[in-house]
N, C-alpha and C positions, 0 to 999 in steps of 0.2 A: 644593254651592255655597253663598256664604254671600248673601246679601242682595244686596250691593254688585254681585258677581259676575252673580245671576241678572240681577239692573235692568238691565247691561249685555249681557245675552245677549238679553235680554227687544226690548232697544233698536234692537239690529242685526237681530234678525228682523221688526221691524215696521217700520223702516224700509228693510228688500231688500222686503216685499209692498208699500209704499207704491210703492217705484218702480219695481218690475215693474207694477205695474198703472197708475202713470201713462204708463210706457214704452210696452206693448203694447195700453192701451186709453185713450188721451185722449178727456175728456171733448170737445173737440170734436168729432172723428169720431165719438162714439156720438151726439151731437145731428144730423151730416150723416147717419148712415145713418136714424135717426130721421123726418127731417124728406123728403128728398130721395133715399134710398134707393142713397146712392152712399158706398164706403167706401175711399177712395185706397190704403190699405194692404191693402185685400182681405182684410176681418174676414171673410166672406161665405161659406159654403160649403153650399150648401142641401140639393146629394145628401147630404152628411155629416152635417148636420143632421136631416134625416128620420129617419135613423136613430138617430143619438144626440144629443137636443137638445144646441145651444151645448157640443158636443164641440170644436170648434175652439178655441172660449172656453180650453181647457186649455194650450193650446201646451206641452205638457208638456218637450219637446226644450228648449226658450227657458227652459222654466221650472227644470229640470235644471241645465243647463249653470249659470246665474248664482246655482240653490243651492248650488254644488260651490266657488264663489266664498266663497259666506258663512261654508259649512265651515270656510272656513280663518278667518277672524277669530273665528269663537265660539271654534275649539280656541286661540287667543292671549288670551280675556279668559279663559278657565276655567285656563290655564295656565300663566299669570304669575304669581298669585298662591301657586303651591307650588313655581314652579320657580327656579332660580340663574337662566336666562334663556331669552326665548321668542321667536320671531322666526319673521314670513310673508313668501312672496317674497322668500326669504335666496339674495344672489349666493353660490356657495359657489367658490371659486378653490382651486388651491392645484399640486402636483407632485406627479407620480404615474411610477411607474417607465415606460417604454415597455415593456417587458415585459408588465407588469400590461394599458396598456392594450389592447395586442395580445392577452394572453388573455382579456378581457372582450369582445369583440369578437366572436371566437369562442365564445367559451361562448354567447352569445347567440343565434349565426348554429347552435347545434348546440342550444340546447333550441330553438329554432323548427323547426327540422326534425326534431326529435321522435329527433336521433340521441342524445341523451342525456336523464337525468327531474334535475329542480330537486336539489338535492343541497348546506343550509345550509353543513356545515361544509367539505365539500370546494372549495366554492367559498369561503369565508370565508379557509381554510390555503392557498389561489392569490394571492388578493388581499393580505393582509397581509403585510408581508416582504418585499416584492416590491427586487430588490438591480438594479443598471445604471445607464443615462442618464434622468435623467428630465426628462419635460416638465411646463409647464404647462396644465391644462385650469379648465375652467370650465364650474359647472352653473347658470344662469342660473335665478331663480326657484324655485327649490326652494322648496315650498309650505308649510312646516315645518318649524324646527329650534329643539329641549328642550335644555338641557343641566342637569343634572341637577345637586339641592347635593353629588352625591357625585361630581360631575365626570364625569358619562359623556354622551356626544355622541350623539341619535337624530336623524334625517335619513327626512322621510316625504313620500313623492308621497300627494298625497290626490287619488286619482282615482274616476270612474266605478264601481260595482260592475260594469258591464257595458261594460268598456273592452273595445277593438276589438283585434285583433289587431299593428296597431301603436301602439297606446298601453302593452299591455301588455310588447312587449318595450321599449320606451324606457322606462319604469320600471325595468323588471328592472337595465335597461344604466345610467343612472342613480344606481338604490340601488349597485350594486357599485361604481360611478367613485365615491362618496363615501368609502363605506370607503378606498376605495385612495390617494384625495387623503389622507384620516386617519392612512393606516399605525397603528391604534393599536388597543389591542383595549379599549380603552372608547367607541369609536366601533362603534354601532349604525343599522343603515338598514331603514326600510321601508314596506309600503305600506298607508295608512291607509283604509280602507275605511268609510265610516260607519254604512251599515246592511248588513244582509243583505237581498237581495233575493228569497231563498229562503225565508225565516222562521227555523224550527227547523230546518230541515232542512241540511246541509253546505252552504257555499258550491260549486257547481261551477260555473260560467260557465267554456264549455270553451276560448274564446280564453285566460285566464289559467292556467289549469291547466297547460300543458307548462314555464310560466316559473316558478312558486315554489314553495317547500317552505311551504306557508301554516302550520303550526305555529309556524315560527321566522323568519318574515318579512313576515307578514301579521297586520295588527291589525283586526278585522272587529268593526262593530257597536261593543257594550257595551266588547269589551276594547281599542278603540283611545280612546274615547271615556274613558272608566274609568284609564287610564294617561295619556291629558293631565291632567287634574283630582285626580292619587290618589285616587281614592275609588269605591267597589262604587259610587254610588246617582248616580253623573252620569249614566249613559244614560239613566236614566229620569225623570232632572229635567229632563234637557235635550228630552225628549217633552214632557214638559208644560207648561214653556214654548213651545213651539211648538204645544203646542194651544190654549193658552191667545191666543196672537196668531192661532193663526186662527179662532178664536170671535169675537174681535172684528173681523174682517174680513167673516164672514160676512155681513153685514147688505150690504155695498160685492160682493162680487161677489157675490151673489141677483139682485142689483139689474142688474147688467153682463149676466148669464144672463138675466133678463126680457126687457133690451132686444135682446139680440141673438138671441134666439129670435123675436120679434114681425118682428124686420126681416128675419130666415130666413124665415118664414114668408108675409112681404108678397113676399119677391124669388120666393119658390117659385112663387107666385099672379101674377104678373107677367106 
């Protein structure tokens, strides 16, 4: 990333903690649990607290979900700058044979029931080509779309590392209706994963596993992150800006963690 690029990744992740933390902790309410020991939005939870101070304080589910949001605007300022074009919450429209979407439908209704394994090209040589009546569909909000100075089309669901069982087939079902809107074999789809939540070790999260061939349709970690940006050393600049803004946050929630440990501790005594 050059300068201009980081300032602007730098920007968007300090102000998503700015207002995650004015959203889920206003300063009012940490003055009423403070003062008067009443918290309307139910900061409070003292059994859970005993155990692991200002564990609530984490809302991690809340705090998830609206980083999975910012995912997509950092991969748009790291990937405008190398790409023909880049676009978030992209309406994607277009016609697709009925055939096609009939066997997408199926295929998906058969790796869920485990009567078939993910299988790139076979499914790729189903979808493209596809000859008859065709209709229009529409994939609303696709969370990602590169097209490439060499003219090639990628299409990415940026979901969850630990999507649910139906999240993971409505990606699958998804990635394939873009190709098939594309008909074209410089149209690529798939599913952008930002980190591994296993470390080193192979992704397995067993809900996504009966749905992709993750070699050839899955970009995890370093190699999704790495391919927005062209460049080997974006995953790990893009860690270090976000350590960087939480260094300087830390001082704002220490502070949030103090008072709501003290006001656990008065409701516990209560």
């Amino acid at each position: 990333m050059d300068a201009e690029t980081r300032g602007q990744v730098k920007g968007l992740v300090s102000d998503f903690m700015d207002r995650w933390l004015n959203d889920n902790f206003p300063e009012g309410e940490l003055a009423m649990i403070e003062e008067e020991g009443v918290s309307p939005s139910g900061l409070l939870a003292p059994f859970h607290d005993a155990l692991v101070p200002a564990i609530t304080q984490l809302k991690e589910r809340s705090f998830s979900t609206r980083l999975g949001n910012l995912h997509e605007r950092v991969a748009k300022a790291i990937g405008r700058p190398v790409h023909a074009e880049v676009r978030i919450a992209y309406d994607l429209t277009g016609e697709i044979p009925l055939v096609t979407r009939e066997w997408i439908a199926q295929r998906v209704a058969q790796l869920r029931g485990r009567a078939a394994t993910p299988d790139f090209e076979f499914e790729r040589q189903n979808i493209i080509g596809g000859i008859g009546q065709r209709v229009t569909d529409l994939i609303p909000d696709m969370d990602l779309f590169i097209r490439t100075h060499e003219g090639e089309e990628h299409y990415f669901e940026i979901k969850s590392p630990k999507a649910n069982i139906e999240q993971a087939a409505a990606v699958k079902r998804q990635l394939m209706t873009a190709v098939a809107m594309r008909q074209s074999q410089q149209a690529w789809s798939w599913w952008g994963v930002p980190y591994n939540p296993y470390g080193s070790a192979p992704f397995s999260h067993p809900f996504a596993q009966p749905f992709f061939d993750f070699e050839r349709e899955v970009m995890i970690g370093p190699k999704f992150w790495n391919f927005v940006a062209q460049s080997d050393e974006t995953y790990e600049e893009l860690l270090d800006v976000y350590r960087e803004v939480g260094v300087a946050f830390q001082g704002r929630l220490s502070e949030i963690r103090r008072r709501l440990e003290e006001a656990a501790r008065r409701s516990a005594g209560a």
